[in-house]
Structure formats: C-alpha cells, structure tokens
Biotite code that builds the C-alpha atoms (Angstrom):
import biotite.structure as struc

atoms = struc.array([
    struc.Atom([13.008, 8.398, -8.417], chain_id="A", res_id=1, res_name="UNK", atom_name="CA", element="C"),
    struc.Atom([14.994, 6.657, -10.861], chain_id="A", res_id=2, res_name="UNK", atom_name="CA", element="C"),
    struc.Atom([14.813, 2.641, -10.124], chain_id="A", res_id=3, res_name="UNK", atom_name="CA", element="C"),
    struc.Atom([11.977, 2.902, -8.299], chain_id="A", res_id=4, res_name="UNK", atom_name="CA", element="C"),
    struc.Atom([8.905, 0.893, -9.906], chain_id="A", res_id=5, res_name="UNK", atom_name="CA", element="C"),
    struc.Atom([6.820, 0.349, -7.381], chain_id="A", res_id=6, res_name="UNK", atom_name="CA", element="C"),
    struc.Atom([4.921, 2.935, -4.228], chain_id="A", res_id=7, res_name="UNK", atom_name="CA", element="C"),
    struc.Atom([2.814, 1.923, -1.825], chain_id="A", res_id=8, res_name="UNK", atom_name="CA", element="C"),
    struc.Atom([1.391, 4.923, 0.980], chain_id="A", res_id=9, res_name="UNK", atom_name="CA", element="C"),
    struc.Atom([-0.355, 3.881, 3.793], chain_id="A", res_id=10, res_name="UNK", atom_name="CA", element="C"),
    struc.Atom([-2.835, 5.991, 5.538], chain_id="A", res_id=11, res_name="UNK", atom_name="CA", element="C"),
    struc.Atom([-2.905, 6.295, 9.306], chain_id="A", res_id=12, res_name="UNK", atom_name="CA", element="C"),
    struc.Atom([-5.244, 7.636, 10.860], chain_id="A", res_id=13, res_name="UNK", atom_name="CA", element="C"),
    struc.Atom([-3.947, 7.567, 14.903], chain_id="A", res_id=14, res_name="UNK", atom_name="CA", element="C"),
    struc.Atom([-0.317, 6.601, 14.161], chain_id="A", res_id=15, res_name="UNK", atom_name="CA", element="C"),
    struc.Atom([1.862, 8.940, 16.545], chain_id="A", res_id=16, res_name="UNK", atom_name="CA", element="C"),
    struc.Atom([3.539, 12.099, 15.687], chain_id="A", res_id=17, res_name="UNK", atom_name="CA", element="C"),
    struc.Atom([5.382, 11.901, 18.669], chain_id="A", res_id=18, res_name="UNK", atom_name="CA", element="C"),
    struc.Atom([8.244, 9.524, 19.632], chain_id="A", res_id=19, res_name="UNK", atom_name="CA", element="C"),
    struc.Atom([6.937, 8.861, 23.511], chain_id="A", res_id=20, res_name="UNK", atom_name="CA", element="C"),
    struc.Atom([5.547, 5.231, 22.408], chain_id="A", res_id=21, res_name="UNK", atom_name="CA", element="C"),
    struc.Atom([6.199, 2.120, 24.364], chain_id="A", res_id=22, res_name="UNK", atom_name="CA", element="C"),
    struc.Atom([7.479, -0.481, 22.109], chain_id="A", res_id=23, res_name="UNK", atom_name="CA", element="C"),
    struc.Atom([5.603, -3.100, 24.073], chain_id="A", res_id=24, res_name="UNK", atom_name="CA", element="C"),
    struc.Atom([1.990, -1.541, 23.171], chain_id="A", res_id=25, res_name="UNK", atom_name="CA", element="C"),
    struc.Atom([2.157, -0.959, 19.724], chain_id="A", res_id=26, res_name="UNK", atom_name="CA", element="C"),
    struc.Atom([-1.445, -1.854, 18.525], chain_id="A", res_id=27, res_name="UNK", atom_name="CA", element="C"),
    struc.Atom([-2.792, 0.719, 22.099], chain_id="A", res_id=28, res_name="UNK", atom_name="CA", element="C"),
    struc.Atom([-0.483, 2.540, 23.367], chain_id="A", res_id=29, res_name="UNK", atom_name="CA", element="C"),
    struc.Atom([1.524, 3.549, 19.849], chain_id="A", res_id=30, res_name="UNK", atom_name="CA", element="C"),
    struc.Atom([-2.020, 4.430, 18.127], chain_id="A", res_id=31, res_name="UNK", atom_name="CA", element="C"),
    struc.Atom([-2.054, 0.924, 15.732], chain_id="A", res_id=32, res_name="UNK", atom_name="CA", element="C"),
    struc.Atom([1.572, 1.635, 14.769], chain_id="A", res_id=33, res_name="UNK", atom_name="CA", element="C"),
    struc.Atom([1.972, -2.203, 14.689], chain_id="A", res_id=34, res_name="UNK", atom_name="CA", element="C"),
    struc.Atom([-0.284, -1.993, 11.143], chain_id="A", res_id=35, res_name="UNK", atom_name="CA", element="C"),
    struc.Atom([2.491, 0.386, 9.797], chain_id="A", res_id=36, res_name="UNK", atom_name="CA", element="C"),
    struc.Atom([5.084, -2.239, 11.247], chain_id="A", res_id=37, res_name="UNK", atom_name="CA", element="C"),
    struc.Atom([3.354, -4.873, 9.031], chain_id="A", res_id=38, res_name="UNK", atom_name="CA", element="C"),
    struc.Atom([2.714, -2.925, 6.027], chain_id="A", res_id=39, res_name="UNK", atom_name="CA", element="C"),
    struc.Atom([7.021, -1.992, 5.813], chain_id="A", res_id=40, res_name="UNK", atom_name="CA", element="C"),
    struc.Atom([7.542, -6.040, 6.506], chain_id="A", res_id=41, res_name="UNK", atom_name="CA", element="C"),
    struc.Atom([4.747, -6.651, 3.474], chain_id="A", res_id=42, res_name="UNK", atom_name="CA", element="C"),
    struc.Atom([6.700, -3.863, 1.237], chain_id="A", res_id=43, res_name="UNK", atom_name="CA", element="C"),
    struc.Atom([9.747, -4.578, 1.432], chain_id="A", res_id=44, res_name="UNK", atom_name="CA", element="C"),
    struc.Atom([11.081, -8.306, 2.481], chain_id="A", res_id=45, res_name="UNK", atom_name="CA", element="C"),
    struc.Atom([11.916, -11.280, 0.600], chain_id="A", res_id=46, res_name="UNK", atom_name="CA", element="C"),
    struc.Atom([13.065, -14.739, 2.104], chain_id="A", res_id=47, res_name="UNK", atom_name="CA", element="C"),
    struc.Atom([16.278, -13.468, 2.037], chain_id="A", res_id=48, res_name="UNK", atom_name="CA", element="C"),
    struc.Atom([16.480, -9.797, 1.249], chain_id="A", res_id=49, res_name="UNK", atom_name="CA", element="C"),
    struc.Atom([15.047, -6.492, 0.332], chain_id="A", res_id=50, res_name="UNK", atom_name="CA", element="C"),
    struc.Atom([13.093, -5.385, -2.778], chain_id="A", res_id=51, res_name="UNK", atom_name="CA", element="C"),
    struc.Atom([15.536, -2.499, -3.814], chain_id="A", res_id=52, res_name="UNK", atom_name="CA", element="C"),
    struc.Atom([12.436, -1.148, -6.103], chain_id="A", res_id=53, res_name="UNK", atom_name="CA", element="C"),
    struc.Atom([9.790, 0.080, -3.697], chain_id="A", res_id=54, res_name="UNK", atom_name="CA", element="C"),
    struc.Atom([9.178, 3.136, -2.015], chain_id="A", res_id=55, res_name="UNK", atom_name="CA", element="C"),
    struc.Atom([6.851, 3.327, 0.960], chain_id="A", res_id=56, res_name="UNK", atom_name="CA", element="C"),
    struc.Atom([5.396, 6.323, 2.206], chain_id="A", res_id=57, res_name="UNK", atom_name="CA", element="C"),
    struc.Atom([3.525, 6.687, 5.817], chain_id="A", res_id=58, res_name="UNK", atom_name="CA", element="C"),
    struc.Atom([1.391, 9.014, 6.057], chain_id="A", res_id=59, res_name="UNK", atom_name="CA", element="C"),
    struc.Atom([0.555, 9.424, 9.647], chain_id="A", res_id=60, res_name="UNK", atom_name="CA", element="C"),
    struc.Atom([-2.757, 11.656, 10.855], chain_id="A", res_id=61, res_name="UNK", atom_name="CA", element="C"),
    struc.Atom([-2.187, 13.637, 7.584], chain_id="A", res_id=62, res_name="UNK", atom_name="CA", element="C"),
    struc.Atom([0.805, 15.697, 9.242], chain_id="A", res_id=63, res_name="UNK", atom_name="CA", element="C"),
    struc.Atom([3.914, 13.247, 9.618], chain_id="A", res_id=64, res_name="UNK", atom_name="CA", element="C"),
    struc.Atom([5.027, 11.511, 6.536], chain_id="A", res_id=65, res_name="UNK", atom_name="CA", element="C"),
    struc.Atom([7.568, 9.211, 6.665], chain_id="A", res_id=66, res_name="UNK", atom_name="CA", element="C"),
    struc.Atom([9.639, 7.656, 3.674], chain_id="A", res_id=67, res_name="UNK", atom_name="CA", element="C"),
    struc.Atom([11.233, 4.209, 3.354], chain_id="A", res_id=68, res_name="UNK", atom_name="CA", element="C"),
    struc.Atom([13.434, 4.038, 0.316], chain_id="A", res_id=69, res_name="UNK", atom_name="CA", element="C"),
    struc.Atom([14.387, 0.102, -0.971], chain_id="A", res_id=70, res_name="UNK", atom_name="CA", element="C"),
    struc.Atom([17.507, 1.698, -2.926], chain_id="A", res_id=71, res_name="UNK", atom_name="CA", element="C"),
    struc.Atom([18.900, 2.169, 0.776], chain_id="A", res_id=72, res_name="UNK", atom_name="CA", element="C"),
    struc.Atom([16.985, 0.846, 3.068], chain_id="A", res_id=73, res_name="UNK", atom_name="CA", element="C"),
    struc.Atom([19.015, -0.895, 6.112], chain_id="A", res_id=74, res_name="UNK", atom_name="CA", element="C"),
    struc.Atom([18.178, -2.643, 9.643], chain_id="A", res_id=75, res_name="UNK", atom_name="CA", element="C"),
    struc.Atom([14.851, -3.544, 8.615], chain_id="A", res_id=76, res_name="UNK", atom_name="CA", element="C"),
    struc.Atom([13.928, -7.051, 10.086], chain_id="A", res_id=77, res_name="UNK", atom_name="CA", element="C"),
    struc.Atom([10.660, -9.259, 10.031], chain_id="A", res_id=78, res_name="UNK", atom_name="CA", element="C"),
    struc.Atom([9.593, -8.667, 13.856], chain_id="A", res_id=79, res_name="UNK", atom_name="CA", element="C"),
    struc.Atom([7.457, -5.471, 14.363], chain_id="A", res_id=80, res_name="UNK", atom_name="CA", element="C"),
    struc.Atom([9.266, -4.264, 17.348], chain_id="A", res_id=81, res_name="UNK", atom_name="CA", element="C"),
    struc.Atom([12.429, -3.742, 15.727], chain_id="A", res_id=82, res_name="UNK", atom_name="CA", element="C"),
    struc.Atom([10.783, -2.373, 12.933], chain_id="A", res_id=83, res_name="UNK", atom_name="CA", element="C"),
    struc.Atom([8.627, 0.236, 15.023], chain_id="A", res_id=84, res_name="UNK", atom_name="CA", element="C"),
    struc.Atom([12.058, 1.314, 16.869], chain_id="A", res_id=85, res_name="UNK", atom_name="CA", element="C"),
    struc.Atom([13.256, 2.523, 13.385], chain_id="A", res_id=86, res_name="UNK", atom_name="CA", element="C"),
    struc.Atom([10.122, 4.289, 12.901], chain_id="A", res_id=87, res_name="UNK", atom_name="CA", element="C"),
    struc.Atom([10.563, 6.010, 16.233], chain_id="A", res_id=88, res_name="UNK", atom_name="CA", element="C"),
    struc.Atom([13.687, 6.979, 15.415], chain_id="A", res_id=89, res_name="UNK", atom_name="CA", element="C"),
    struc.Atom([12.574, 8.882, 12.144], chain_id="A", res_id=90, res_name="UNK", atom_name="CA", element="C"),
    struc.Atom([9.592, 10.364, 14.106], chain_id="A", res_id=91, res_name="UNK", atom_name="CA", element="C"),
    struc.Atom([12.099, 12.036, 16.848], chain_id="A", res_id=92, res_name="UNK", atom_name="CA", element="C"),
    struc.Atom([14.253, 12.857, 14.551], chain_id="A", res_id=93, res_name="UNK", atom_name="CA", element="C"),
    struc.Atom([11.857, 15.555, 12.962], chain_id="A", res_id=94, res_name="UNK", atom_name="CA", element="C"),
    struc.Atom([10.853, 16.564, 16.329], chain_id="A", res_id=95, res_name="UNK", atom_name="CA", element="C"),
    struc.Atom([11.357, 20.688, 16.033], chain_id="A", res_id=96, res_name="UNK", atom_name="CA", element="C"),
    struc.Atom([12.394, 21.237, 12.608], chain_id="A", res_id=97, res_name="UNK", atom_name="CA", element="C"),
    struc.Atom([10.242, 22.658, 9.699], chain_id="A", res_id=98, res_name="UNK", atom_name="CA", element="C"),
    struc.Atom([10.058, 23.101, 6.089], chain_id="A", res_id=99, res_name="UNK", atom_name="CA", element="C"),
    struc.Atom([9.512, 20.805, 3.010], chain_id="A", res_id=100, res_name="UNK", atom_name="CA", element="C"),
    struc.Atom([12.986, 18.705, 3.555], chain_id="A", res_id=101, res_name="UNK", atom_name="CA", element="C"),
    struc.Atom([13.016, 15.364, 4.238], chain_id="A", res_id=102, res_name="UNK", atom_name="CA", element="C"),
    struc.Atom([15.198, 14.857, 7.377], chain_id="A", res_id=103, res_name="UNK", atom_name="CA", element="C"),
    struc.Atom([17.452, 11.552, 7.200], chain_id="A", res_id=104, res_name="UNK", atom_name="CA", element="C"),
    struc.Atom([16.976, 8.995, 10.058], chain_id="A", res_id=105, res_name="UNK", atom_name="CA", element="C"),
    struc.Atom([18.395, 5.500, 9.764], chain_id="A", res_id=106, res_name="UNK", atom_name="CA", element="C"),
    struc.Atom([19.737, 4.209, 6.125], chain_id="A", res_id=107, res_name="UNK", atom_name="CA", element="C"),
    struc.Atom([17.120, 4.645, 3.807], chain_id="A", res_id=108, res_name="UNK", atom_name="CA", element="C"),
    struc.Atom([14.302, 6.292, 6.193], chain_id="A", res_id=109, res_name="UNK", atom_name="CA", element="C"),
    struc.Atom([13.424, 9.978, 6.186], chain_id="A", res_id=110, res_name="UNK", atom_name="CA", element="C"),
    struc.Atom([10.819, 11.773, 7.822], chain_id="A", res_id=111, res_name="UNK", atom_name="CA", element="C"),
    struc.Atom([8.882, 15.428, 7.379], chain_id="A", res_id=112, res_name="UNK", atom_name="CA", element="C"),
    struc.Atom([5.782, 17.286, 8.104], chain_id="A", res_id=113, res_name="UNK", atom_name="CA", element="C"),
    struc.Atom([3.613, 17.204, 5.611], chain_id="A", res_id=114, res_name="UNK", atom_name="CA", element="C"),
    struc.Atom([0.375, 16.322, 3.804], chain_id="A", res_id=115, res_name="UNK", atom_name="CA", element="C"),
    struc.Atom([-0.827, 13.644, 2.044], chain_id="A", res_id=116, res_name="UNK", atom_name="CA", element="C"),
    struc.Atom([-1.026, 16.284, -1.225], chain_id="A", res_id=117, res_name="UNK", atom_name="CA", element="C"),
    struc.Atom([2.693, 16.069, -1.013], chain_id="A", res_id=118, res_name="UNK", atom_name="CA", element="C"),
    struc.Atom([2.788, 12.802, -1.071], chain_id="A", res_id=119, res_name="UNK", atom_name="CA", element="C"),
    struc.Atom([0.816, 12.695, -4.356], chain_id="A", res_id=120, res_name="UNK", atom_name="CA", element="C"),
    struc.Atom([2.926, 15.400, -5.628], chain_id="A", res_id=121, res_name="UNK", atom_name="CA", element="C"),
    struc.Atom([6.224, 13.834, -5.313], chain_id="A", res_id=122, res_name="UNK", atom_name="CA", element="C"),
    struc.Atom([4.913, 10.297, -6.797], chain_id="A", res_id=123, res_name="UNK", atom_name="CA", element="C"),
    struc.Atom([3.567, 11.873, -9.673], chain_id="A", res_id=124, res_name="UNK", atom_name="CA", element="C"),
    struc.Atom([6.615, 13.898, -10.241], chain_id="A", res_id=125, res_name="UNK", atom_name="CA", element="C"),
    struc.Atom([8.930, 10.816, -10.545], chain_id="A", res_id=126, res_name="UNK", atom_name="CA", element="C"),
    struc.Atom([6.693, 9.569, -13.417], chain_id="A", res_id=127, res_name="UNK", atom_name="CA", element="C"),
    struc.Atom([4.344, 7.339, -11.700], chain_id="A", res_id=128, res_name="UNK", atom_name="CA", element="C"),
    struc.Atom([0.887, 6.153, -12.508], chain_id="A", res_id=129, res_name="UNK", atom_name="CA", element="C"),
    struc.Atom([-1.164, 6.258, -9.230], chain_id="A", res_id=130, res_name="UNK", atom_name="CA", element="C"),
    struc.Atom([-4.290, 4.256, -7.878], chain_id="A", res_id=131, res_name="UNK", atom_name="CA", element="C"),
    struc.Atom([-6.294, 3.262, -4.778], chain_id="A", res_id=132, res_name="UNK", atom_name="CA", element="C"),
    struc.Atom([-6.631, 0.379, -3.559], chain_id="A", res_id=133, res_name="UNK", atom_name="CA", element="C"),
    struc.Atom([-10.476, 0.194, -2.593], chain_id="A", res_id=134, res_name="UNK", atom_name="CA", element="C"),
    struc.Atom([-13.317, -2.760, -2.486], chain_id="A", res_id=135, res_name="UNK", atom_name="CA", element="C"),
    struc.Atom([-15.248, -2.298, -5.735], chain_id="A", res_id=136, res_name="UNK", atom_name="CA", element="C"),
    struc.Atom([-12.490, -1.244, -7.842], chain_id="A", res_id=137, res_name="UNK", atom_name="CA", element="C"),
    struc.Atom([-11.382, -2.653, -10.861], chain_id="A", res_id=138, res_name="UNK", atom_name="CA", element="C"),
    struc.Atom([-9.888, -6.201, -10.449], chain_id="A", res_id=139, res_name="UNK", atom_name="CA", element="C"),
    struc.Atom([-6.339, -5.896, -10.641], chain_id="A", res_id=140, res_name="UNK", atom_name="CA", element="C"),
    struc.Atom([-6.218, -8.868, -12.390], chain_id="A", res_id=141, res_name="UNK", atom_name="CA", element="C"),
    struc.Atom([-7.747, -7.607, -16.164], chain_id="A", res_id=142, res_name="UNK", atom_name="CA", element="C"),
    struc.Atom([-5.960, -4.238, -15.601], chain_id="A", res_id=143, res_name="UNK", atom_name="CA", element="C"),
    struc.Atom([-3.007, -3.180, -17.713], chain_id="A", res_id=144, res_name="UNK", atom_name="CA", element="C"),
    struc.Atom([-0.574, -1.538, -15.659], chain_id="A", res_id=145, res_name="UNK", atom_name="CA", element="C"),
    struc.Atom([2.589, 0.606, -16.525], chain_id="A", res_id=146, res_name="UNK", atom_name="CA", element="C"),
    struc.Atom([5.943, 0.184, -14.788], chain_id="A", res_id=147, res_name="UNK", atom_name="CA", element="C"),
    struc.Atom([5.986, 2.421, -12.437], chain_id="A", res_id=148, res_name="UNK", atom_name="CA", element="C"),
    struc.Atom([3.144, 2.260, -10.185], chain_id="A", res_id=149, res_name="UNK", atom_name="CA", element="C"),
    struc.Atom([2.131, 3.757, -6.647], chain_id="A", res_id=150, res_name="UNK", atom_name="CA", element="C"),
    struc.Atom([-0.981, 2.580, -4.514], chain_id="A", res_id=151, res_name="UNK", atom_name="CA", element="C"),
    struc.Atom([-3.288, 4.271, -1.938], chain_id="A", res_id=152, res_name="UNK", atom_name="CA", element="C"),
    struc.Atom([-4.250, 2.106, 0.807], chain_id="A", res_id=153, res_name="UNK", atom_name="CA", element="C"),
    struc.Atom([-5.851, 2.810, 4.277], chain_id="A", res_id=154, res_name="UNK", atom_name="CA", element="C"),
    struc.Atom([-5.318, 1.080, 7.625], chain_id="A", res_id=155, res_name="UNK", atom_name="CA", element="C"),
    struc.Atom([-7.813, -0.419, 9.313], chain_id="A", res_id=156, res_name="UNK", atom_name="CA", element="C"),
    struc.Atom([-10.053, 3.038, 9.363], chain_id="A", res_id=157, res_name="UNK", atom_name="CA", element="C"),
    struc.Atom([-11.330, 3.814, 6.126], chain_id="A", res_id=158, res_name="UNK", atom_name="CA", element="C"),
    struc.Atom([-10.622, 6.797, 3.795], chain_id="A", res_id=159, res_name="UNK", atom_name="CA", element="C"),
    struc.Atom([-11.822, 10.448, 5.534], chain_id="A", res_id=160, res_name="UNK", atom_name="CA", element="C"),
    struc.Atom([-13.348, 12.420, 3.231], chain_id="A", res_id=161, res_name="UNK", atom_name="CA", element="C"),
    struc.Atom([-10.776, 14.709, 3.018], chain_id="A", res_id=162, res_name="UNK", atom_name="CA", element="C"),
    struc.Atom([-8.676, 12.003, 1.836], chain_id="A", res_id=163, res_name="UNK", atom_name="CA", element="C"),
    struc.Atom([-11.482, 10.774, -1.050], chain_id="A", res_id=164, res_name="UNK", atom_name="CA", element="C"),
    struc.Atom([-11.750, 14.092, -2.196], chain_id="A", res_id=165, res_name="UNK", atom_name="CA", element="C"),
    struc.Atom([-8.069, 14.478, -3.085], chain_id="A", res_id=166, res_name="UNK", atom_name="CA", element="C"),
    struc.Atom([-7.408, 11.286, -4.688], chain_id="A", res_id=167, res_name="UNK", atom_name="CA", element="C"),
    struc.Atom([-11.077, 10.674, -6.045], chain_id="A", res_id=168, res_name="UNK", atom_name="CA", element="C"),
    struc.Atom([-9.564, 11.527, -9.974], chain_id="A", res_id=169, res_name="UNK", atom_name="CA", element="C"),
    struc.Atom([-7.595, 8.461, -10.006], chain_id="A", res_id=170, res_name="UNK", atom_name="CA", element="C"),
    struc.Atom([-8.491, 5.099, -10.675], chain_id="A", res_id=171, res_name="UNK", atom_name="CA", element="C"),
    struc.Atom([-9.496, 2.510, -7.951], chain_id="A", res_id=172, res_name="UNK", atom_name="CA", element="C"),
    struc.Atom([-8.655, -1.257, -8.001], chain_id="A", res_id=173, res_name="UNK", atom_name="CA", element="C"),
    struc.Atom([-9.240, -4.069, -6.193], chain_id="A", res_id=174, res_name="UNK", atom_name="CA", element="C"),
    struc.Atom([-7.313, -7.229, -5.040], chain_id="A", res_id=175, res_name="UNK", atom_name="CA", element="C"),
    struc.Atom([-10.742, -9.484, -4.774], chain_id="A", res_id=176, res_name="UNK", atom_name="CA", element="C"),
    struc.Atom([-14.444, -10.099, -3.321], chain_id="A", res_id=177, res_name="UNK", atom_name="CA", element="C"),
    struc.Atom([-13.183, -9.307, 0.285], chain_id="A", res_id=178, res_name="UNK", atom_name="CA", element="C"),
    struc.Atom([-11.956, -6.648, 2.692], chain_id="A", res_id=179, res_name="UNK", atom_name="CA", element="C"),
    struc.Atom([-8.667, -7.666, 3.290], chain_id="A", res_id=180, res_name="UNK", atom_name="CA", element="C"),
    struc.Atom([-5.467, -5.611, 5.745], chain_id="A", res_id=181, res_name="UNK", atom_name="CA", element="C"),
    struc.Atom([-3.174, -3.482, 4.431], chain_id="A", res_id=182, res_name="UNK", atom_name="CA", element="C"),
    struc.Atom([-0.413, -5.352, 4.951], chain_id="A", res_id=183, res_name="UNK", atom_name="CA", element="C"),
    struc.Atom([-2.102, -7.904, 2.722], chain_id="A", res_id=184, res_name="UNK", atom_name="CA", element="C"),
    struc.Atom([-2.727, -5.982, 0.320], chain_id="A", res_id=185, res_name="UNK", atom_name="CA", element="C"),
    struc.Atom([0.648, -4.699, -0.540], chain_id="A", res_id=186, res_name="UNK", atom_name="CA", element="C"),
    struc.Atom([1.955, -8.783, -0.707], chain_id="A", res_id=187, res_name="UNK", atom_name="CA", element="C"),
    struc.Atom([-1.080, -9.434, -3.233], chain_id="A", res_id=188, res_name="UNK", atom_name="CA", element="C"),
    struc.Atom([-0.241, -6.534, -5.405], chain_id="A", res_id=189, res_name="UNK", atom_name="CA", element="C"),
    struc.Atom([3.353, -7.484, -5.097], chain_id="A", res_id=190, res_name="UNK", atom_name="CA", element="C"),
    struc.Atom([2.638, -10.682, -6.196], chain_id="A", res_id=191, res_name="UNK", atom_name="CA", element="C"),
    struc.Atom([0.517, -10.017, -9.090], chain_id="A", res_id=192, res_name="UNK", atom_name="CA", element="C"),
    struc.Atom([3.310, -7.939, -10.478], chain_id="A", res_id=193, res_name="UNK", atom_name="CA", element="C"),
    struc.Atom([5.786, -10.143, -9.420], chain_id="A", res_id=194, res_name="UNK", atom_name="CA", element="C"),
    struc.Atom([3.650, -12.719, -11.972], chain_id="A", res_id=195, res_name="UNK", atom_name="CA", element="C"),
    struc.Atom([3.850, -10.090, -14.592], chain_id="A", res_id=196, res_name="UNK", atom_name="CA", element="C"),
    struc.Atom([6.977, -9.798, -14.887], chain_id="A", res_id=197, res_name="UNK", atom_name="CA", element="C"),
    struc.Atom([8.142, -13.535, -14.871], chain_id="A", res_id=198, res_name="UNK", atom_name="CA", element="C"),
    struc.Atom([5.430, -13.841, -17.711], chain_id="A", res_id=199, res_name="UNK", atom_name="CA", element="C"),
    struc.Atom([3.694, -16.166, -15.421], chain_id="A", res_id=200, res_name="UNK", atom_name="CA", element="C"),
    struc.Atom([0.294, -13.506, -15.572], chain_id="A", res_id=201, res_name="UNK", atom_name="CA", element="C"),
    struc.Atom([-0.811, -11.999, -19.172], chain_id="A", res_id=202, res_name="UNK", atom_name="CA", element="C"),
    struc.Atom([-2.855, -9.570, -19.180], chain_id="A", res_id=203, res_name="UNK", atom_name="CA", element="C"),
])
C-alpha cells in the first residue's frame, strides 16, 4: 500500500449484499447505504479534487467488503446517488464469484467476500498503525500518531460484539465530548491530520 497514509473502514451493519436497491430509497429501501454514501464523500473529496492518500474499506454485514482506493479512484461526485450507483456496481459485480481476490469494478473500486479479520489483516500488512474510533477514547488531540494510520468506525449501530472482540487489542480514540456520524468523523480526523502536517497542530 505504498502512498497510502491514511484508512478509514466503516462498519455496516444492514448495508446490502445484493445489487436489487432502488437508488431513490437509500436510507430504507438500500439498508442505510446513504451513511456509506456520506462516509466515501467525507473520505475522499476536497473543494476541488480527490485525496490520492486514503483508502476506504466498507465492510458491509461482515460478508461484503468493498475497497475504494484514492491512488485511482474515478467518477466519484459529492451527491449520494451517484455515489451509491458506483457502489452498486461493485456489489453486482461480485455477484457469483468466490475466493480471496478483490474483483475490479469502476476505477479505483473493488469488491470481495470477506470478513472484517481481513480487513485488519491487509491494513496491518501494508505497515499501518490501527485504532477505533469510539466515545471515551483517548482524545485525538494529545495523541502522537505515526504516518500511516487506519480507523475503525461504526455506522449509526454500534459495534457487535463480535466486532469488539476482534479489534478490542488496539487502541481507541476519540474526536470529542459527543456522539457524532461517521461521516463526521472521518472529516474531523482528516482535519486534525491535515493540521499536523501544515504544522498548524503540535502535538
């Protein structure tokens, strides 16, 4: 994962595994899909690009992951429909097949079954540090962080117990006093190491 500093993976808990969504009921119909819309808006858009240095991995009822690499990430726009026809094309696309390979959809999006242990797995063997974002973490803000990071985050169901169990070893942090969306949370921890690195933050 050379060149890529920064991971976010959401967890979705009724996200669909199958590509029979209506694009016009994305927060019913498409199991809160419109969250994971958000969060790949939150992860990846400037005013007037793409980070190139983020991966973001969805990790959808513990069984569908899907990847969205900056490096080569294409077609993604601000509105959530567009955005959650690009994730329907990645979730069709891996419709039938079977085995560890990621299966190329649009430019920069691949799909595979999978489990959120694989996830884990692959982060942690392209060298990054990982964490979870939680409410009564550590505050990111007095926390010394290397440069390549990933984050755990949840969407608006919180962490099974299946899911604290297999990343309860790593460290938790927090972005503040309140419960905040997902999506949010990605722009605040963008932003905080955004300050970092412009020297604006020290830490």
């Amino acid at each position: 994962m050379n060149g890529i500093r920064r991971a976010f993976v959401v967890l979705s808990h009724a996200g669909p595994l199958t590509p029979d969504f209506p694009l016009a009921d994305l927060p019913g119909s498409a199991g809160r899909l419109d969250i994971l819309c958000r969060c790949a808006t939150e992860a990846f858009l400037l005013s007037h690009g793409i980070r190139r240095d983020v991966l973001l991995y969805l990790v959808i009822r513990g069984r569908l992951l899907i990847r969205l690499d900056g490096r080569t990430l294409r077609y993604l726009n601000p509105d959530e429909r567009s955005t959650a026809a690009l994730l329907r094309k990645a979730i069709a696309a891996v419709q039938g097949k079977e085995g560890p390979e990621w299966v190329p959809s649009t430019p920069g999006i691949h799909a595979r079954w999978g489990s959120l242990s694989d996830v884990r797995a692959e982060l942690e063997g392209g060298g990054h540090s990982l964490y979870v974002l939680e409410e009564g973490g550590e505050f990111i803000r007095g926390m010394e962080l290397p440069p390549h990071v990933g984050f755990f985050l949840s969407d608006h169901k919180d962490f099974s117990p299946e899911e604290r169990e297999l990343l309860g070893d790593l460290p938790k942090v927090s972005l503040g006093p309140h419960s905040l969306q997902a999506q949010t949370c990605i722009a605040l921890v963008h932003n905080e190491l955004d300050l970092r690195e412009a020297g604006w933050v020290n830490v």
